[in-house]
VMD Tcl script that draws the C-alpha trace (Angstrom):
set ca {
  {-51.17 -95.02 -81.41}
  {-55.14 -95.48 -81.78}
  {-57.55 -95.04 -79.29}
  {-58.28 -98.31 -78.72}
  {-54.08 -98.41 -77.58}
  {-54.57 -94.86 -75.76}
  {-57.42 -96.44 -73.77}
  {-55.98 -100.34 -72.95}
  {-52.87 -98.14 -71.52}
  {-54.56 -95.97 -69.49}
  {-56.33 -99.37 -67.83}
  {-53.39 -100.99 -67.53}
  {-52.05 -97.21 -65.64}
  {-55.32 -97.07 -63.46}
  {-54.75 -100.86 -62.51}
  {-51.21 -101.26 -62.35}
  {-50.67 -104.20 -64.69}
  {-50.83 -105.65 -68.36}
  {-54.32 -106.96 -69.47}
  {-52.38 -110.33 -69.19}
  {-52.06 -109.78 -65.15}
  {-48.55 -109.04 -65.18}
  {-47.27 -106.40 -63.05}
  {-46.39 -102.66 -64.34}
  {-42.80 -101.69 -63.04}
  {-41.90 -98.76 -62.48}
  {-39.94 -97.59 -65.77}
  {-42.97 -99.09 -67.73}
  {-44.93 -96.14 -65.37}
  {-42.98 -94.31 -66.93}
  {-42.90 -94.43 -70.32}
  {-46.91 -95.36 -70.67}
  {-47.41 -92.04 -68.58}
  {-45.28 -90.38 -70.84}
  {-47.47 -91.72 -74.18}
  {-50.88 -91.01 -72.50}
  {-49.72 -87.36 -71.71}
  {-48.56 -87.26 -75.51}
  {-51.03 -88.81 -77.33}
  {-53.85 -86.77 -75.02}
  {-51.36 -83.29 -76.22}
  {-52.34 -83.84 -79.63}
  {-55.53 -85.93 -80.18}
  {-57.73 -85.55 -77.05}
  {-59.58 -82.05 -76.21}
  {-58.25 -80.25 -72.89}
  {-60.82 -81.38 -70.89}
  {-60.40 -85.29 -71.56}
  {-56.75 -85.11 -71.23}
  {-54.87 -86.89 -68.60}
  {-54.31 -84.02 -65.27}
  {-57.28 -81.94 -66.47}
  {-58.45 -79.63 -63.84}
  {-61.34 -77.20 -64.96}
  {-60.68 -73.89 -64.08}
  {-63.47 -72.07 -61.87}
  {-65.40 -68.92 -62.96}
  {-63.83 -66.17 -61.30}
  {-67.33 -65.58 -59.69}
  {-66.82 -68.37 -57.91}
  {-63.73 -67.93 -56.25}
  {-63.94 -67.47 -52.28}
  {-64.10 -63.87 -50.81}
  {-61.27 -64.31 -48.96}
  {-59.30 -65.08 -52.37}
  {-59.83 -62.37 -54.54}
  {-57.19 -59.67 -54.16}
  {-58.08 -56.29 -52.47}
  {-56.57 -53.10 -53.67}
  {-54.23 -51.50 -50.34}
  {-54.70 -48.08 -50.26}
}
mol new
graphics top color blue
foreach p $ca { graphics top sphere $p radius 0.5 }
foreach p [lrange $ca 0 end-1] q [lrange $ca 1 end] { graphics top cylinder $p $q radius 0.2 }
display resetview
């Protein structure tokens, strides 16, 4: 698959339907999840992959969340 492919699927994902109108079901879901997720694995960078969620700077993290040592 090309990019040109990767990105015409990922539309057709986002819209729910062939470029010629025609409805996705829901094995084609499927399977054209399945490729995007694949073809993102080994061409695309982490952070333009499909379910990329940037991870925050400890730093950042809430108070409330960082573990306190129980004495």
């Amino acid at each position: 698959m090309d990019l040109t492919t990767y990105q015409a699927l990922k539309d057709s994902m986002e819209l729910g339907k062939w470029p010629d109108g025609g409805t996705l079901s829901s094995e084609q879901k499927q399977l054209v999840m399945e490729a995007l997720i694949r073809f993102g694995h080994q061409h695309l960078p982490e952070d333009q992959r499909i379910g990329y969620l940037p991870q925050p700077d400890c730093k950042s993290a809430p108070a409330n969340l960082i573990p306190t040592q129980q004495q």
